[in-house]
Each structure stands twice: as structure tokens, then as C-alpha cells.
DOLUM-691913 format. One line per 8 residues: their letters; for each residue x, y, z of N, C-alpha, C, CB. Coordinates in steps of 0.2 Angstrom, whole numbers, always signed. Glycine has a CB too. Example, Ala and Ser with C-alpha at 12.3 -4.5 7.8 and 13.67 -1.06 7.14 Angstrom:
AS	+66:-28:+39:+62:-22:+39:+66:-16:+39:+57:-22:+45 | +64:-11:+35:+68:-5:+36:+64:+0:+39:+70:-3:+29 $
% end
This chain:
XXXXXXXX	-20:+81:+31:-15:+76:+30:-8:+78:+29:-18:+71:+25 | -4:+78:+33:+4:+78:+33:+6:+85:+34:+7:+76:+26 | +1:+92:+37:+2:+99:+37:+5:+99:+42:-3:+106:+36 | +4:+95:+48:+5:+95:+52:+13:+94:+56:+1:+91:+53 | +14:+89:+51:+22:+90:+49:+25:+93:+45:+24:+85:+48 | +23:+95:+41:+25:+101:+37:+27:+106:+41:+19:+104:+32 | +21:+107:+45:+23:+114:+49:+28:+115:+54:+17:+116:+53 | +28:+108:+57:+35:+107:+63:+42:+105:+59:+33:+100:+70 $
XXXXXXXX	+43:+104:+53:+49:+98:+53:+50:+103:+44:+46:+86:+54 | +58:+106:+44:+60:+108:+38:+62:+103:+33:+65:+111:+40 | +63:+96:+37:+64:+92:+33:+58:+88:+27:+66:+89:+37 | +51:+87:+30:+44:+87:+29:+45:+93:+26:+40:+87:+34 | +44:+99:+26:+41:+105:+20:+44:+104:+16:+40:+112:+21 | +50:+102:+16:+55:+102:+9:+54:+96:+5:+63:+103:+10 | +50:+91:+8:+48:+84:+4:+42:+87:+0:+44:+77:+10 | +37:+90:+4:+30:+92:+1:+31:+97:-6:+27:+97:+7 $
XXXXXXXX	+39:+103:-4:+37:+107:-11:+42:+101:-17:+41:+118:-10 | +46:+98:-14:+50:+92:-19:+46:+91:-24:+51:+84:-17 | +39:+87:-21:+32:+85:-23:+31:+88:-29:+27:+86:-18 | +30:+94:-26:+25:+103:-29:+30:+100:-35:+26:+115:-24 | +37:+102:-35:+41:+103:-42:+41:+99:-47:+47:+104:-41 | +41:+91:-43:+41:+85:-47:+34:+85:-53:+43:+78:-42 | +31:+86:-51:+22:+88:-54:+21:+92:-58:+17:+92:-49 | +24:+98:-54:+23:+104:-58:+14:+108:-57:+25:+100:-66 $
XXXXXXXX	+13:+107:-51:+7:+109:-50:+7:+108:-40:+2:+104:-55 | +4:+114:-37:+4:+113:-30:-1:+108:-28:+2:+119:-26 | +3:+100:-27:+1:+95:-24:-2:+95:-16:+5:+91:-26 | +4:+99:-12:+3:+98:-6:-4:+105:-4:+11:+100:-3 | -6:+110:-8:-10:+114:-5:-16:+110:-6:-10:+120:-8 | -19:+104:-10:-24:+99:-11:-25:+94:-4:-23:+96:-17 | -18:+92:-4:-17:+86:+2:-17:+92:+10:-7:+80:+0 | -17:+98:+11:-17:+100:+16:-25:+105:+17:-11:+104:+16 $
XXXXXXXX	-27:+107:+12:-33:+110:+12:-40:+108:+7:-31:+116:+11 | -36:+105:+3:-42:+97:+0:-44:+102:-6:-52:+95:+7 | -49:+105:-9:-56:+100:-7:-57:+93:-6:-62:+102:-12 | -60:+90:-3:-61:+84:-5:-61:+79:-9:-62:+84:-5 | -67:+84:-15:-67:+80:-22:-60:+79:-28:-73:+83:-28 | -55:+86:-26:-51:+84:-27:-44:+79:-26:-52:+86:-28 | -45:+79:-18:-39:+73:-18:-41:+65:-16:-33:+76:-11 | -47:+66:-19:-51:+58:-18:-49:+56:-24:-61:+57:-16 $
XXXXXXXX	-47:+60:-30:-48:+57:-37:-42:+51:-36:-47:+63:-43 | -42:+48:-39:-36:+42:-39:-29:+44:-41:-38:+37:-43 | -30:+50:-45:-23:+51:-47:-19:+56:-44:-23:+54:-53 | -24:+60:-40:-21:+65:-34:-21:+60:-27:-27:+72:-32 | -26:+55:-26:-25:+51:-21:-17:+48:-19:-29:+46:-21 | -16:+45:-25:-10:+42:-25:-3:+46:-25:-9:+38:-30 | -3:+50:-27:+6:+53:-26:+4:+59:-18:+9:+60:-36 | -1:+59:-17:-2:+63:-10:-1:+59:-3:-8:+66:-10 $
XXXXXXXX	-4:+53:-4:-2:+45:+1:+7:+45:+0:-5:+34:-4 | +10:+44:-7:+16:+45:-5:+20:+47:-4:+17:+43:-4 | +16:+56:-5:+22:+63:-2:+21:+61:+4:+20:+72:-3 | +16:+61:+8:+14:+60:+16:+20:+56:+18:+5:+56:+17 | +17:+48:+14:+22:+43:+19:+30:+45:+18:+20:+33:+17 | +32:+49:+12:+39:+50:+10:+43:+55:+15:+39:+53:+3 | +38:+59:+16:+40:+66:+22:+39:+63:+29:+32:+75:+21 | +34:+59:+28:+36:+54:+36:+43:+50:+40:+31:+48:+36 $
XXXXXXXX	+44:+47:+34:+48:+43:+33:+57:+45:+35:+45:+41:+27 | +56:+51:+28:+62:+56:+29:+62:+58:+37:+62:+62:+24 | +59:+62:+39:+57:+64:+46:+63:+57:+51:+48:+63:+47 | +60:+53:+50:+62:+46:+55:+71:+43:+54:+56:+37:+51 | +72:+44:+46:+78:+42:+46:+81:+47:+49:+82:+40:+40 | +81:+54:+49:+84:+59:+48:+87:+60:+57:+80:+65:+44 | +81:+55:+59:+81:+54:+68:+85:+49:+69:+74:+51:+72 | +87:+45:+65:+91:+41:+65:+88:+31:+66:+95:+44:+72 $
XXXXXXXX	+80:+32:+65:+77:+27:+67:+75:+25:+59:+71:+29:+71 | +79:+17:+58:+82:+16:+52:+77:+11:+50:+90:+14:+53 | +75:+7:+47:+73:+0:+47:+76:-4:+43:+67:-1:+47 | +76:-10:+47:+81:-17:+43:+75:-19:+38:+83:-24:+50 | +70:-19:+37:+65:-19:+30:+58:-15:+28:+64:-24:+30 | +58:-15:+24:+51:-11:+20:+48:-15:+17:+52:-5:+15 | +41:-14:+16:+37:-17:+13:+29:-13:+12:+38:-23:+18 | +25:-12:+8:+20:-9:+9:+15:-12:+4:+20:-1:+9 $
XXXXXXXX	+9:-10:+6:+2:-11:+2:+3:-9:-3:-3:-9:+4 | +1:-14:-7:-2:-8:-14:+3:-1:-17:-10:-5:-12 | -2:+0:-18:+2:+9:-17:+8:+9:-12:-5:+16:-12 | +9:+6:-6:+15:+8:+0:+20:+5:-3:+16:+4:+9 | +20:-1:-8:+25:-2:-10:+28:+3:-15:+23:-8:-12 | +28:+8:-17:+32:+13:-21:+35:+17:-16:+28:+18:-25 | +31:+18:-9:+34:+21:-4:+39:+17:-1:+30:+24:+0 | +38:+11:-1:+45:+6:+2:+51:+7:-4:+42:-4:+2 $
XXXXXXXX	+50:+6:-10:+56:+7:-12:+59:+15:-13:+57:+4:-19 | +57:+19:-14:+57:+27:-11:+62:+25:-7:+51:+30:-6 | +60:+24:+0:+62:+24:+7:+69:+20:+5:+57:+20:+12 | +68:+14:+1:+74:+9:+0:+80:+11:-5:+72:+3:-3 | +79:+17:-10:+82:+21:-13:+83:+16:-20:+90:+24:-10 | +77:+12:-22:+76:+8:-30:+75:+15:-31:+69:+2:-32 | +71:+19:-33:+72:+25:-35:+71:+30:-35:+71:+26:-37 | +70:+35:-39:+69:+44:-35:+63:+46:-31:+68:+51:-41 $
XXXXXXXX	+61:+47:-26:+55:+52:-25:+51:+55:-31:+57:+57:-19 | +54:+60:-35:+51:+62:-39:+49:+58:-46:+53:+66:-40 | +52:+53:-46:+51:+47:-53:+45:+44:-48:+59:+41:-56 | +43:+44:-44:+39:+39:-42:+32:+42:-40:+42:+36:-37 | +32:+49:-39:+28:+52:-38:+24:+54:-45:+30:+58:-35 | +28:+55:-51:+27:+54:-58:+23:+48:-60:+33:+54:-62 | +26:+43:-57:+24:+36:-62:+16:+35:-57:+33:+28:-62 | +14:+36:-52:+9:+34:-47:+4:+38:-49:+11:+34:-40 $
XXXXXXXX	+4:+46:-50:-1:+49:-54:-3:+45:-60:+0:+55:-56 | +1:+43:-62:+0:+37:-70:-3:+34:-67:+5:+34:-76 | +0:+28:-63:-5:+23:-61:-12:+23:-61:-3:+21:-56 | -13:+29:-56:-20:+32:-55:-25:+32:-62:-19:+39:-51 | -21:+35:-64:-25:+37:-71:-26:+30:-76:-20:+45:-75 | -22:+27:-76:-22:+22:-79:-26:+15:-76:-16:+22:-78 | -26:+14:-71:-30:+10:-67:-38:+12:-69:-27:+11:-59 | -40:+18:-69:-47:+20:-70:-48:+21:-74:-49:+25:-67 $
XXXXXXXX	-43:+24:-81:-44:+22:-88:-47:+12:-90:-36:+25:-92 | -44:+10:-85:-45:+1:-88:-52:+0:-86:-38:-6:-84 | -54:+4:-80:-62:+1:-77:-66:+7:-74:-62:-6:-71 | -72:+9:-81:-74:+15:-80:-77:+16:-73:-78:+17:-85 | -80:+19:-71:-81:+21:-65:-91:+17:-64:-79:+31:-66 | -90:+13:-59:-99:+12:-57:-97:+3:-62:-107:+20:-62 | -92:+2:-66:-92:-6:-71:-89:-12:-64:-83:-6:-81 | -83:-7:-58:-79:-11:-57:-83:-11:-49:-70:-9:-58 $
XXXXXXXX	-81:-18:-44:-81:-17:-38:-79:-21:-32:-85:-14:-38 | -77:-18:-26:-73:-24:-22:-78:-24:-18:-66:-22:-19 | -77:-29:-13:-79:-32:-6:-77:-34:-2:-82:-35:-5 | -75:-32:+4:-72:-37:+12:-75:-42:+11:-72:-35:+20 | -74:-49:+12:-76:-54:+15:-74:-56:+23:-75:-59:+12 | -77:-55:+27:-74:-58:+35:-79:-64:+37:-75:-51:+43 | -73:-71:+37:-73:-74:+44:-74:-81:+38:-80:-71:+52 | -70:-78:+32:-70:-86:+28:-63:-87:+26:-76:-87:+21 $
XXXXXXXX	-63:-95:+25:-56:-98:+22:-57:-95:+16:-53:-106:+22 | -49:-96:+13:-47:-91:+6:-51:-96:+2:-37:-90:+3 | -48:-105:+3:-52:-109:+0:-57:-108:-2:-52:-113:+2 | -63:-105:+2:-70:-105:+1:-70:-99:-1:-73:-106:+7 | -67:-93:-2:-68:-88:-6:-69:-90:-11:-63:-84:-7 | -63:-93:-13:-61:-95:-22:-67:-98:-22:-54:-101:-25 | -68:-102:-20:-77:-107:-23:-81:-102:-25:-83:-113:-17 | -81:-96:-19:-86:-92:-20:-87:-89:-27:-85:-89:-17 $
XXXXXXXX	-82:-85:-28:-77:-82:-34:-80:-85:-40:-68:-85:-34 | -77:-91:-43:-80:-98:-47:-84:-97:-48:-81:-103:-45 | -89:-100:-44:-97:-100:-44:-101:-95:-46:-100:-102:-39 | -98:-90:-45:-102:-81:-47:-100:-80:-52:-100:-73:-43 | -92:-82:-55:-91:-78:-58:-94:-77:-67:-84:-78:-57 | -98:-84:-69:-103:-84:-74:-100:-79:-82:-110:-80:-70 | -94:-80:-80:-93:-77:-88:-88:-71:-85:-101:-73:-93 | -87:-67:-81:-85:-60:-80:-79:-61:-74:-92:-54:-78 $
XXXXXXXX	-74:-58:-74:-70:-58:-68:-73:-55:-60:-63:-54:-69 | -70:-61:-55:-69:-58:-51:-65:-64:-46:-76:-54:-49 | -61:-60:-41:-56:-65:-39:-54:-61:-32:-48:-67:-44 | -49:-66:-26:-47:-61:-22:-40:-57:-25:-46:-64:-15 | -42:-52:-21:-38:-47:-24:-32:-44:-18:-42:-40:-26 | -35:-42:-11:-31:-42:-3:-31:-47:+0:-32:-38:+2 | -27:-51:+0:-25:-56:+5:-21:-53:+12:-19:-61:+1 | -29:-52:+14:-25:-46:+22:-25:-49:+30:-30:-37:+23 $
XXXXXXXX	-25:-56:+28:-23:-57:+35:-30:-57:+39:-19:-51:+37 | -30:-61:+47:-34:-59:+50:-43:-59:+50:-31:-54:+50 | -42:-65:+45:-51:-66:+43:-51:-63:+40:-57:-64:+46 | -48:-57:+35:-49:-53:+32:-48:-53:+22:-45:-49:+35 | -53:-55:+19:-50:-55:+10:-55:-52:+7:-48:-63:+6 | -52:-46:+2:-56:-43:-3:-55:-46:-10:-55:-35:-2 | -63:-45:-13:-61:-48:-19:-62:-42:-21:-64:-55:-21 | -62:-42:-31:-63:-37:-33:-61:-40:-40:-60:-33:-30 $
XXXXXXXX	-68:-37:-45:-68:-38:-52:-76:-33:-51:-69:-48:-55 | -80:-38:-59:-86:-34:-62:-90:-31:-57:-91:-38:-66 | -94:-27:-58:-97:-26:-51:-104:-30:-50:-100:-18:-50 | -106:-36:-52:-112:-38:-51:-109:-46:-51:-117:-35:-57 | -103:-46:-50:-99:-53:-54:-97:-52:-44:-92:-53:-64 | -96:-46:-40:-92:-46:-36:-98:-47:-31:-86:-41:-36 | -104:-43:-33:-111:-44:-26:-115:-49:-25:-118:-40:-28 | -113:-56:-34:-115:-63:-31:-109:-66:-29:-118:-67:-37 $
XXXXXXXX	-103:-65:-28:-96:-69:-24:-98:-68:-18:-88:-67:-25 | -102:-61:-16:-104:-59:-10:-108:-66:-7:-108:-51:-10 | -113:-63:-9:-121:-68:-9:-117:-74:-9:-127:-68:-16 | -113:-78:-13:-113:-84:-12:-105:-84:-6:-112:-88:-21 | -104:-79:-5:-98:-82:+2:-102:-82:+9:-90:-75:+5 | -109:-79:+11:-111:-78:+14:-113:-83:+13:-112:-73:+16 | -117:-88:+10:-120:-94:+10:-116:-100:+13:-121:-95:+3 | -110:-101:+10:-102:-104:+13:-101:-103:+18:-97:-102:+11 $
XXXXXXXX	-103:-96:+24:-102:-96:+30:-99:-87:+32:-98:-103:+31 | -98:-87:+28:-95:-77:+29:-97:-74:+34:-98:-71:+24 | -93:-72:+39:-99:-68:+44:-99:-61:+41:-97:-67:+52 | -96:-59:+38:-99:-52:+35:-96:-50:+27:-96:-44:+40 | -101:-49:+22:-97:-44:+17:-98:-37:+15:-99:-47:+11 | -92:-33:+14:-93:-27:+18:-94:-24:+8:-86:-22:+25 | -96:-21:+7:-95:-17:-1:-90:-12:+2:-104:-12:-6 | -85:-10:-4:-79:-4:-2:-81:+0:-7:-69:-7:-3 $
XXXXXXXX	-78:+6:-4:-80:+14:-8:-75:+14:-12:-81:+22:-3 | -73:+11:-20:-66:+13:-23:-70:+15:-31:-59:+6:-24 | -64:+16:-32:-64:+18:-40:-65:+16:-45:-59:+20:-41 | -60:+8:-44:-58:+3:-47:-58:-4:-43:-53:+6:-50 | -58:-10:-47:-58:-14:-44:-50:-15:-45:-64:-18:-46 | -47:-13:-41:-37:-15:-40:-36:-23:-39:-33:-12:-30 | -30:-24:-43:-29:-31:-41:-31:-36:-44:-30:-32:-35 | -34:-35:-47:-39:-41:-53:-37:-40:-60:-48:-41:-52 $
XXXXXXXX	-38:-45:-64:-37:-46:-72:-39:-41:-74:-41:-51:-75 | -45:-37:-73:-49:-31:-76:-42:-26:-77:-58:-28:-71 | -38:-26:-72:-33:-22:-73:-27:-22:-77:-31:-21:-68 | -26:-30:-80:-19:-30:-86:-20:-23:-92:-20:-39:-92 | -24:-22:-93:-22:-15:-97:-20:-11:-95:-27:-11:-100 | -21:-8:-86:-17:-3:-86:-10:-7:-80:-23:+5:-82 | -8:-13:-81:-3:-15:-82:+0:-15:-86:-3:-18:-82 | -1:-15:-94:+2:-15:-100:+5:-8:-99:-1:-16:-107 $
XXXXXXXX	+0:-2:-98:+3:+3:-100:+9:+6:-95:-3:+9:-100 | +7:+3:-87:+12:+5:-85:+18:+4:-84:+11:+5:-81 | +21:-3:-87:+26:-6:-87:+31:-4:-90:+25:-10:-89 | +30:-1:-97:+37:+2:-100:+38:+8:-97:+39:+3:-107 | +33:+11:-92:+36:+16:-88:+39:+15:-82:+33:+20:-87 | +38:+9:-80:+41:+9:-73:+48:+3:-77:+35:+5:-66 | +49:+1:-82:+56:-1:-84:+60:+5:-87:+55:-7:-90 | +57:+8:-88:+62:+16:-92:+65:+19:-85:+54:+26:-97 $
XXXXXXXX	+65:+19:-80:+66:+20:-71:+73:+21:-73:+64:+12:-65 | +76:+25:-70:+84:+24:-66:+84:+24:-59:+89:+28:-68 | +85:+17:-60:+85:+12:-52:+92:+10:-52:+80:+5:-51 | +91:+9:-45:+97:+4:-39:+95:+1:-38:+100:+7:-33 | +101:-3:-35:+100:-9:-30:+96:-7:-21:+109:-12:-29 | +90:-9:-22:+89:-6:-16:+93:-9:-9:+82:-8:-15 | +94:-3:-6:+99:-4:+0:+94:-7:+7:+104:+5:+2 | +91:-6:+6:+84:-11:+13:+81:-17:+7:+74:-5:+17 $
XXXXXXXX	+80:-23:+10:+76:-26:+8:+69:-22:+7:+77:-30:+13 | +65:-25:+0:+58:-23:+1:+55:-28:-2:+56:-17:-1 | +49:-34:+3:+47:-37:+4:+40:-37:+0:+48:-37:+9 | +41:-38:-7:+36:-38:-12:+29:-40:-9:+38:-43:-19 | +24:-36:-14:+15:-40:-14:+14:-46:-15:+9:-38:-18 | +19:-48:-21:+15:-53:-24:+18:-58:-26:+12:-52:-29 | +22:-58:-20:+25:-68:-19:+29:-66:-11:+34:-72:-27 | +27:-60:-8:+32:-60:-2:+38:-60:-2:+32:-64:+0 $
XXXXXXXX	+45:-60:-5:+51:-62:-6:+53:-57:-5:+53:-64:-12 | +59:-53:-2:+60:-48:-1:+67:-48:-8:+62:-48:+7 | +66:-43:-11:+68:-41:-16:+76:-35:-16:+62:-38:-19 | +81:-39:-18:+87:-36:-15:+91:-32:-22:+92:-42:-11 | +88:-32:-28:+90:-31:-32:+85:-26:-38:+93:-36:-34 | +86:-22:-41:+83:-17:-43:+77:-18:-49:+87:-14:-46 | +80:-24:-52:+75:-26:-57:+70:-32:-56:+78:-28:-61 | +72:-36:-50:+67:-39:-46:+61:-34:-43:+71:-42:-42 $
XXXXXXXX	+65:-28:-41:+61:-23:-36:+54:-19:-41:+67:-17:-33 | +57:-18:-48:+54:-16:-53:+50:-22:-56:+58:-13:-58 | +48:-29:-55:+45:-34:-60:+40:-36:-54:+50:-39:-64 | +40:-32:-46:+37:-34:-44:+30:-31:-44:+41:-36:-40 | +32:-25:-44:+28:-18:-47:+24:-16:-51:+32:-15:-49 | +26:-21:-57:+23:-23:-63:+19:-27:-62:+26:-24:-68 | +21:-33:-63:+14:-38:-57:+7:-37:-53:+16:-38:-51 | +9:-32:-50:+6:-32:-42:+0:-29:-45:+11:-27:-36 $
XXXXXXXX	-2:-23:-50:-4:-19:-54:-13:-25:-53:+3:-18:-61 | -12:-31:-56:-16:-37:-58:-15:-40:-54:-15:-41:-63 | -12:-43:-49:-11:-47:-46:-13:-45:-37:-4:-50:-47 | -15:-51:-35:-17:-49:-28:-10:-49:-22:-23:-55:-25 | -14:-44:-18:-7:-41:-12:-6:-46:-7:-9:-33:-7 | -3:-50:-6:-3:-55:-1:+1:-52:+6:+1:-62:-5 | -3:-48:+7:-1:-46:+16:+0:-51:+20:-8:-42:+21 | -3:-54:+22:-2:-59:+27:+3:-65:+26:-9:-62:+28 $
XXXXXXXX	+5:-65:+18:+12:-69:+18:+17:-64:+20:+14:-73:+11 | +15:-58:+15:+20:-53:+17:+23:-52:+25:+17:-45:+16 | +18:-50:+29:+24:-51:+37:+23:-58:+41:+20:-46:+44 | +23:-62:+36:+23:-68:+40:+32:-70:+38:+17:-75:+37 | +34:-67:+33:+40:-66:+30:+44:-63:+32:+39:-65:+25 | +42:-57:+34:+43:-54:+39:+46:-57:+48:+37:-52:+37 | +43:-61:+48:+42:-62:+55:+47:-67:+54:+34:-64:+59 | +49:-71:+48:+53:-78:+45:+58:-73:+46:+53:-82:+37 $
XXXXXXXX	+61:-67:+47:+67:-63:+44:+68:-61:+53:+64:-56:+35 | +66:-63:+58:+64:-59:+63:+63:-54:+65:+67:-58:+66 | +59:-50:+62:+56:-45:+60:+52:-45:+70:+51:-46:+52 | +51:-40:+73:+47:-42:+80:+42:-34:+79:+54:-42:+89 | +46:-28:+76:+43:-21:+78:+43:-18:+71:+48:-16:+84 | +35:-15:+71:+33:-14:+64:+34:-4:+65:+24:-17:+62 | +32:+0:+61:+31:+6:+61:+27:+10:+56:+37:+8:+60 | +20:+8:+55:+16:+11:+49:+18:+17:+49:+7:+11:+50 $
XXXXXXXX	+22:+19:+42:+22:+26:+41:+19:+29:+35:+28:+27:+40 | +16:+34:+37:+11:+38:+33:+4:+37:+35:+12:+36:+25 | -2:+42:+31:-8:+41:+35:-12:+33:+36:-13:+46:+32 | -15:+35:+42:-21:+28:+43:-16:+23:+47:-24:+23:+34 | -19:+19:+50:-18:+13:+56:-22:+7:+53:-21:+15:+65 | -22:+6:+48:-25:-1:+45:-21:-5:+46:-26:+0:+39 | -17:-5:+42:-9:-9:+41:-5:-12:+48:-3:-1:+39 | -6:-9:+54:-4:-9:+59:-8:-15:+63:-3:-3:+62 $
XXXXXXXX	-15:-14:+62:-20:-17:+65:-20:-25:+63:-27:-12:+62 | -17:-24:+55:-20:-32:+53:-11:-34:+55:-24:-34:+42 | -6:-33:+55:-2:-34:+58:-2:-39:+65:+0:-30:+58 | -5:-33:+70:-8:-38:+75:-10:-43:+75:-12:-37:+77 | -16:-42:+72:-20:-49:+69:-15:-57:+67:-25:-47:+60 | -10:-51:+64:-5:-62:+60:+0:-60:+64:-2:-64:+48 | +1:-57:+69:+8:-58:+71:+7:-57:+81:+15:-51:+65 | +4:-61:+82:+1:-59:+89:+5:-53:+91:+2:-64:+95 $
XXXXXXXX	+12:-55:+92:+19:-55:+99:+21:-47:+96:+28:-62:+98 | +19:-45:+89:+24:-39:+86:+21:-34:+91:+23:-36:+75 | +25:-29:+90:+26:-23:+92:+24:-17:+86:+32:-23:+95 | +19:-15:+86:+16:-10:+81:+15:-2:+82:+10:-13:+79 | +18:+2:+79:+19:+8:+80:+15:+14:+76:+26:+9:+79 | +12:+18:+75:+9:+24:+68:+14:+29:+68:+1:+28:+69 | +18:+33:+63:+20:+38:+62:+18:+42:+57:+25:+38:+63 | +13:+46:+60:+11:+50:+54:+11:+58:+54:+6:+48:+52 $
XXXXXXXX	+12:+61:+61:+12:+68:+63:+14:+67:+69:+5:+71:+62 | +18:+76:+69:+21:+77:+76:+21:+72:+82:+19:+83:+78 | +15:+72:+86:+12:+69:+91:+15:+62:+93:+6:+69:+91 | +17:+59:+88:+17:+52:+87:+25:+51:+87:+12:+49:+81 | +30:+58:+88:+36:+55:+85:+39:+52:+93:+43:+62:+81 | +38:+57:+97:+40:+57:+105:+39:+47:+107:+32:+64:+111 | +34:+47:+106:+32:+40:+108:+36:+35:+104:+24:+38:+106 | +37:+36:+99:+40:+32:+95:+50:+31:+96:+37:+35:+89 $
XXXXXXXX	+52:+37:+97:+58:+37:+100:+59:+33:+104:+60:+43:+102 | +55:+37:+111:+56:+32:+118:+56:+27:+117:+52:+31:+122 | +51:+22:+115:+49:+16:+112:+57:+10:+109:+44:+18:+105 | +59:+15:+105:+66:+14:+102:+72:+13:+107:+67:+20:+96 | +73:+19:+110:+78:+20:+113:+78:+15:+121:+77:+27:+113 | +71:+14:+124:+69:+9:+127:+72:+2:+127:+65:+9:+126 | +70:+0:+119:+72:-5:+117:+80:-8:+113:+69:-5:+114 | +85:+0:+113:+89:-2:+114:+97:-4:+119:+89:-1:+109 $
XXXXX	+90:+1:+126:+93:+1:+133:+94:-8:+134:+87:+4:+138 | +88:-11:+132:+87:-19:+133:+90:-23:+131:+83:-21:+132 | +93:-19:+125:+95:-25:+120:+105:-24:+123:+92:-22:+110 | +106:-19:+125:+112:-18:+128:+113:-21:+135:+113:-10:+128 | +109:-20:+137:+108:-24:+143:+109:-31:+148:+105:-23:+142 $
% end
């Protein structure tokens, strides 16, 4: 994950050792050569997602391929304000290994757990939710668009929301492989903790728009961009308002930067007409230029 670019682009290997220093430990030799069990942990997962998407990203402006907004999942959202200059790459790489550790300190490992539901209304989720939840949480947590909502709380509070969505009509509930159940109540503790760290921040005014989880709004001021952050932590990601907000703003051409094509995929899904791109290693820049440059033959035109 991301050696690939490391190896072609000076700009990228000098993101990666940023990383190494801000740490204080070789992050990038885990995310390039693994082992596995160690960069699945949550605390190494996260600041390695977004050294990846940060070295991508840099890569792209440095091409000159700018964007008129940011916005990301969960986790992307640190790499959106990154990108938007709310704050340092390395303050954020700091504060996301906490999150990790924090988030899994609030729900020990095997207590929490999520599920896809496909091919039901949100409405009918929530009944679902309700009716299971018998004392313990569990709620949706990704609002992703496209038939697509995960919930996530107790783990036996989330396998009867299952059982009772498919009863409602669900065509599928998938169990997800995580750590923690993200996005739900069970997480206000490691909300508390993270908060006076992400208010101790020295931030800016972000100079891109970035199009918050957890009301959609695009956030043009620093302390908005920080409270949204804090939030988000407990509260569910609302993707599908996100680029529908998006699409309100004329938004037409997306660019998933950093690993995976998920992001891109459920885009499709809520925004027929967009134009959806991946950049996440060499191979994919060529395409993506053209693409650009194409489009601003046309637009001149």
C-alpha cells in the first residue's frame, strides 16, 4: 500500500518519512511490508490510510489537479482537512493513532459489532434497531447510500437488528470484520477523550470547502471543521447526504484518493451522471490527467 508511489514520486517518499518523524517510529516500513497483524491494528491502521491518502493527494496538487472540495469517510475526513490545510499532516497523524486507540479502549474487542444491511429503507432500519435493541445500543452508524446502511452497537443487540431487518424485508445482512463498533453511542468515551485533543489543534481557516459526516454542510471555518470531528466520533457518517450536497454545490467529477474504490462505487450508486476516478498508485495518474485535461479542452471549447 502506497510503496508504489513512494518509489516513483519524491514528493510521496517525503510524505511517508514526514509520517516516520511525526511518530517517531518507521510507520511507512509496516504500511509497505506489513506484517499484517500489525497494520490491521486500529492504531496503525489509521495514520497509515492517511499517510497513503496524504502522499496521494500531495502527488495530485503538486500536478496541478486541485479540487473545488473535500470531503471523506470517517477516517477520510482528517485526510480532507489535511488536504484543506485545517491542520498539520503531522498533528493529525498524532491525533488519529489516538483515535484508534481510543475508540478500542471504549469497546473491548469481541463486546462491539457492525453489519451491512442491503435493500431496506433507513425508516425500517430504525424499527429494526428499536425492536432489538432491548436494553443495549445499537443504531445506524453509515448512511452510505445506494441500498446500503451499517448499523453498529453490542454485538448481540446488532445480530438481532440483523434478524429483525431481514424479517422487514432486507435482502442481505452482511456481519463486518472490525474492531469496534464506529459511529454509535458505545463510542461517547472515546469521544470525551478525543476532544480536547483535537480542540488543543492549531488550525486555519480551511482553504477548500470540507463537506462534514454528520450534517453534510460544508465547513468553511476552522472551528466548525474541528466540532465536526468531534461529533462524528458517535455519530453516524451520512455519505449519501454528503455527495448529494455535493452534487447541490455542482459537484459532477469525484477523485477517491488513497487506497480502495469503495467510496467511488457508492458514489455511482447516488449520483448516476458523476464521473468517478481512483488515485492511488502510479498507474492511475496517466488516466486521470488525460481525463482532466480532456475536460478542460471542453470546457474551453
Amino acid at each position: 500500500m502506497g510503496k508504489a508511489l513512494a518509489d516513483a514520486y519524491p514528493i510521496c517518499r517525503a510524505t511517508f518519512d514526514e509520517a516516520d518523524a511525526a511518530l517517531g517510529e518507521p510507520l511507512s516500513r509496516i504500511i509497505f511490508e506489513g506484517p499484517d497483524d500489525q497494520l490491521t491494528l486500529t492504531e496503525n491502521t489509521q495514520p497509515a490510510i492517511l499517510a497513503v491518502s496524504i502522499a496521494a493527494y500531495r502527488l495530485l496538487d503538486s500536478r496541478g489537479l486541485r479540487p473545488a472540495f473535500v470531503a471523506g469517510h470517517s477516517l477520510g475526513e482528517y485526510s480532507a482537512n489535511v488536504a484543506a490545510g485545517t491542520f498539520s499532516f503531522a498533528d493529525a497523524l498524532r491525533v488519529v493513532r489516538r483515535r484508534g486507540r481510543y475508540m478500542q479502549d471504549a469497546v473491548p474487542v469481541g463486546e462491539g459489532a457492525m453489519a451491512a444491511i442491503i435493500g431496506l429503507e433507513l425508516d425500517q432500519i430504525s424499527i429494526a434497531c428499536t425492536d432489538a435493541a432491548q436494553g443495549e445500543v445499537v443504531s445506524a452508524a453509515n448512511l452510505n447510500g445506494g441500498g446500503q446502511v451499517v448499523i453498529g452497537g453490542a454485538r448481540d443487540a446488532v445480530k438481532r437488528a440483523g434478524e429483525r431487518a431481514k424479517a422487514l424485508g432486507a435482502r442481505r445482512v452482511i456481519p463486518l470484520s472490525v474492531s469496534a463498533p464506529f459511529h454509535c453511542a458505545l463510542l461517547k468515551p472515546a469521544e470525551a477523550r478525543l476532544e480536547p485533543e483535537l480542540r488543543a489543534l492549531a488550525v486555519r481557516a480551511p482553504r477548500i470547502p470540507v463537506v462534514a459526516n454528520v450534517d453534510a454542510e460544508p465547513k468553511r471555518d476552522a472551528a466548525s471543521a474541528i466540532d465536526a470531528l468531534v461529533r462524528q466520533v458517535s455519530a453516524p457518517v451520512r455519505w449519501e447526504q454528503v455527495v448529494r450536497r455535493l452534487a447541490s454545490e455542482g459537484v459532477t467529477t469525484y477523485v477517491e484518493v488513497g487506497p480502495g474504490t469503495v467510496l467511488g462505487g457508492l458514489v455511482k450508486k447516488i449520483q448516476k451522471d458523476a464521473r468517478v476516478f481512483a488515485f492511488a498508485a502510479p498507474d492511475d495518474l496517466a488516466a486521470l490527467e488525460e481525463a482532466f485535461a480532456s475536460a478542460k479542452f471542453e470546457a474551453r471549447s
